[in-house]
Every structure is written in C-alpha cells, then in structure tokens.
N, C-alpha and C positions, 0 to 999 in steps of 0.2 A: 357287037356293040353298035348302039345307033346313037345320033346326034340328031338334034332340033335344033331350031332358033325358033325361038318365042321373043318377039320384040328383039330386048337389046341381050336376051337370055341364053343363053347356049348352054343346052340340057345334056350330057353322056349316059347314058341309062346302061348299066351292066350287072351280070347276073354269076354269081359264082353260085353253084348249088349246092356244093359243100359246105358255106357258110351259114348258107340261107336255112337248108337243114338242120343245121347244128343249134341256130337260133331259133328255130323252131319246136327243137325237141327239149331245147333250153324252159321254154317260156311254156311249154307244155308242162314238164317238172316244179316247176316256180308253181302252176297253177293247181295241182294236184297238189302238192306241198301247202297252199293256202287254203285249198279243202279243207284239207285235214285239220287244219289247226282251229279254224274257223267252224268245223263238225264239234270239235273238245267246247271249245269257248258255247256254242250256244247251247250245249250241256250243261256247263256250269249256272250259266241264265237258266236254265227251266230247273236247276235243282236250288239256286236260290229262291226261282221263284215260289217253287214248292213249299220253302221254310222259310217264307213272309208269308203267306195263305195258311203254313200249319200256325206261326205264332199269332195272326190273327184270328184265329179259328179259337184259340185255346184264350185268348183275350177276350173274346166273344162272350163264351161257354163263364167264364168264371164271373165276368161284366152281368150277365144274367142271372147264375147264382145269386151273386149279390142283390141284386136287384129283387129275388122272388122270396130273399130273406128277410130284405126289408119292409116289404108289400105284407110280410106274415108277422111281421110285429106291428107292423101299426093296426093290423083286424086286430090281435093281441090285446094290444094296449085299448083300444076302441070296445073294444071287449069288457076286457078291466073299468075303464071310467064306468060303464052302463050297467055294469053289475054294481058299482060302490054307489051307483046315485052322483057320479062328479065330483066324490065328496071333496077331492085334492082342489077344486075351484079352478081348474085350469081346464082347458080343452085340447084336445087331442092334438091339433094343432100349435099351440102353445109349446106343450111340452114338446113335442116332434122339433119345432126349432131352437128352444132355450138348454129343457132340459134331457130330451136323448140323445140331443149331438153331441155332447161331452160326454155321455154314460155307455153310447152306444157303439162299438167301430167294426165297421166292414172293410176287411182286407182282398182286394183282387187276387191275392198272390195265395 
C-alpha cells in the first residue's frame, strides 16, 4: 500500500485483486448482456422499418392507380365532348370540377 500527500491530500492507494477481478468480470457480463439486448431491439427498428417502406410502397402503388384511372377518364370524357360536338355546353373542364366530382370516386384503399 502506498501513501502521497498532495497539497493538504493524503491519498492510500490499494489493490485487492480478488475484487478488482470480480468487478471486472462483473462489468464484462453487464456488457455482453447489453449487447444482446440492444442486437434484439435494433431488430425490431429494421423490421419496423421494413413495414413503413412496405406500407408506403403499397400507398404509392394504389396513389398511382388512382391517379392513371383518373388521367383515363378525362381522355374519356374529352373524347365524348369531340365526338358530340360539346353539344352538353360545358367543357371538359367544367364538368371535371362541378359535375364528375360528385359522379365520380376514386378510392385508395
């Protein structure tokens, strides 16, 4: 065992290596034990992550259906006015916002 003075400090500095070990193989176990659990949990993050990317994937996919359904009725409908000669007095546009938003419904789901 040894002693300092430091200023007004008086330091004992002693070593049991039974303890020191113990707390060693302590803090080793503790750290392996946080591995582990901490290996599960950033599992669970990358299989969540997986299933926000698949349901925005599938929210995509249906967002564009919609979208390539709607695109094909107004050539449709633009179709229809030019064939009748316009005879309904309204233009494609017109009707796109008065009367096929109420006639017409695209569901995502």
């Amino acid at each position: 065992m040894g002693s300092a003075v430091i200023g007004a400090l008086r330091v004992n500095l002693g070593l049991n290596s039974a303890q020191f070990k113990r707390g060693l193989k302590n803090a080793q176990t503790g750290t392996e034990k946080f591995a582990v659990v901490a290996k599960r949990a950033f599992k669970v993050v990358a299989i969540g992550a997986a299933a926000v990317a698949a349901g925005i994937a599938v929210a995509s996919k249906s967002f564009l259906s919609a979208s390539v359904a709607q695109e094909k009725s107004v050539k449709q409908l633009e179709a229809v006015l030019k064939s009748t000669k316009q005879v309904a007095g309204l233009t494609s546009k017109e009707l796109q916002k008065n009367g096929l938003s109420n006639a017409v419904r695209y569901h995502l789901w």
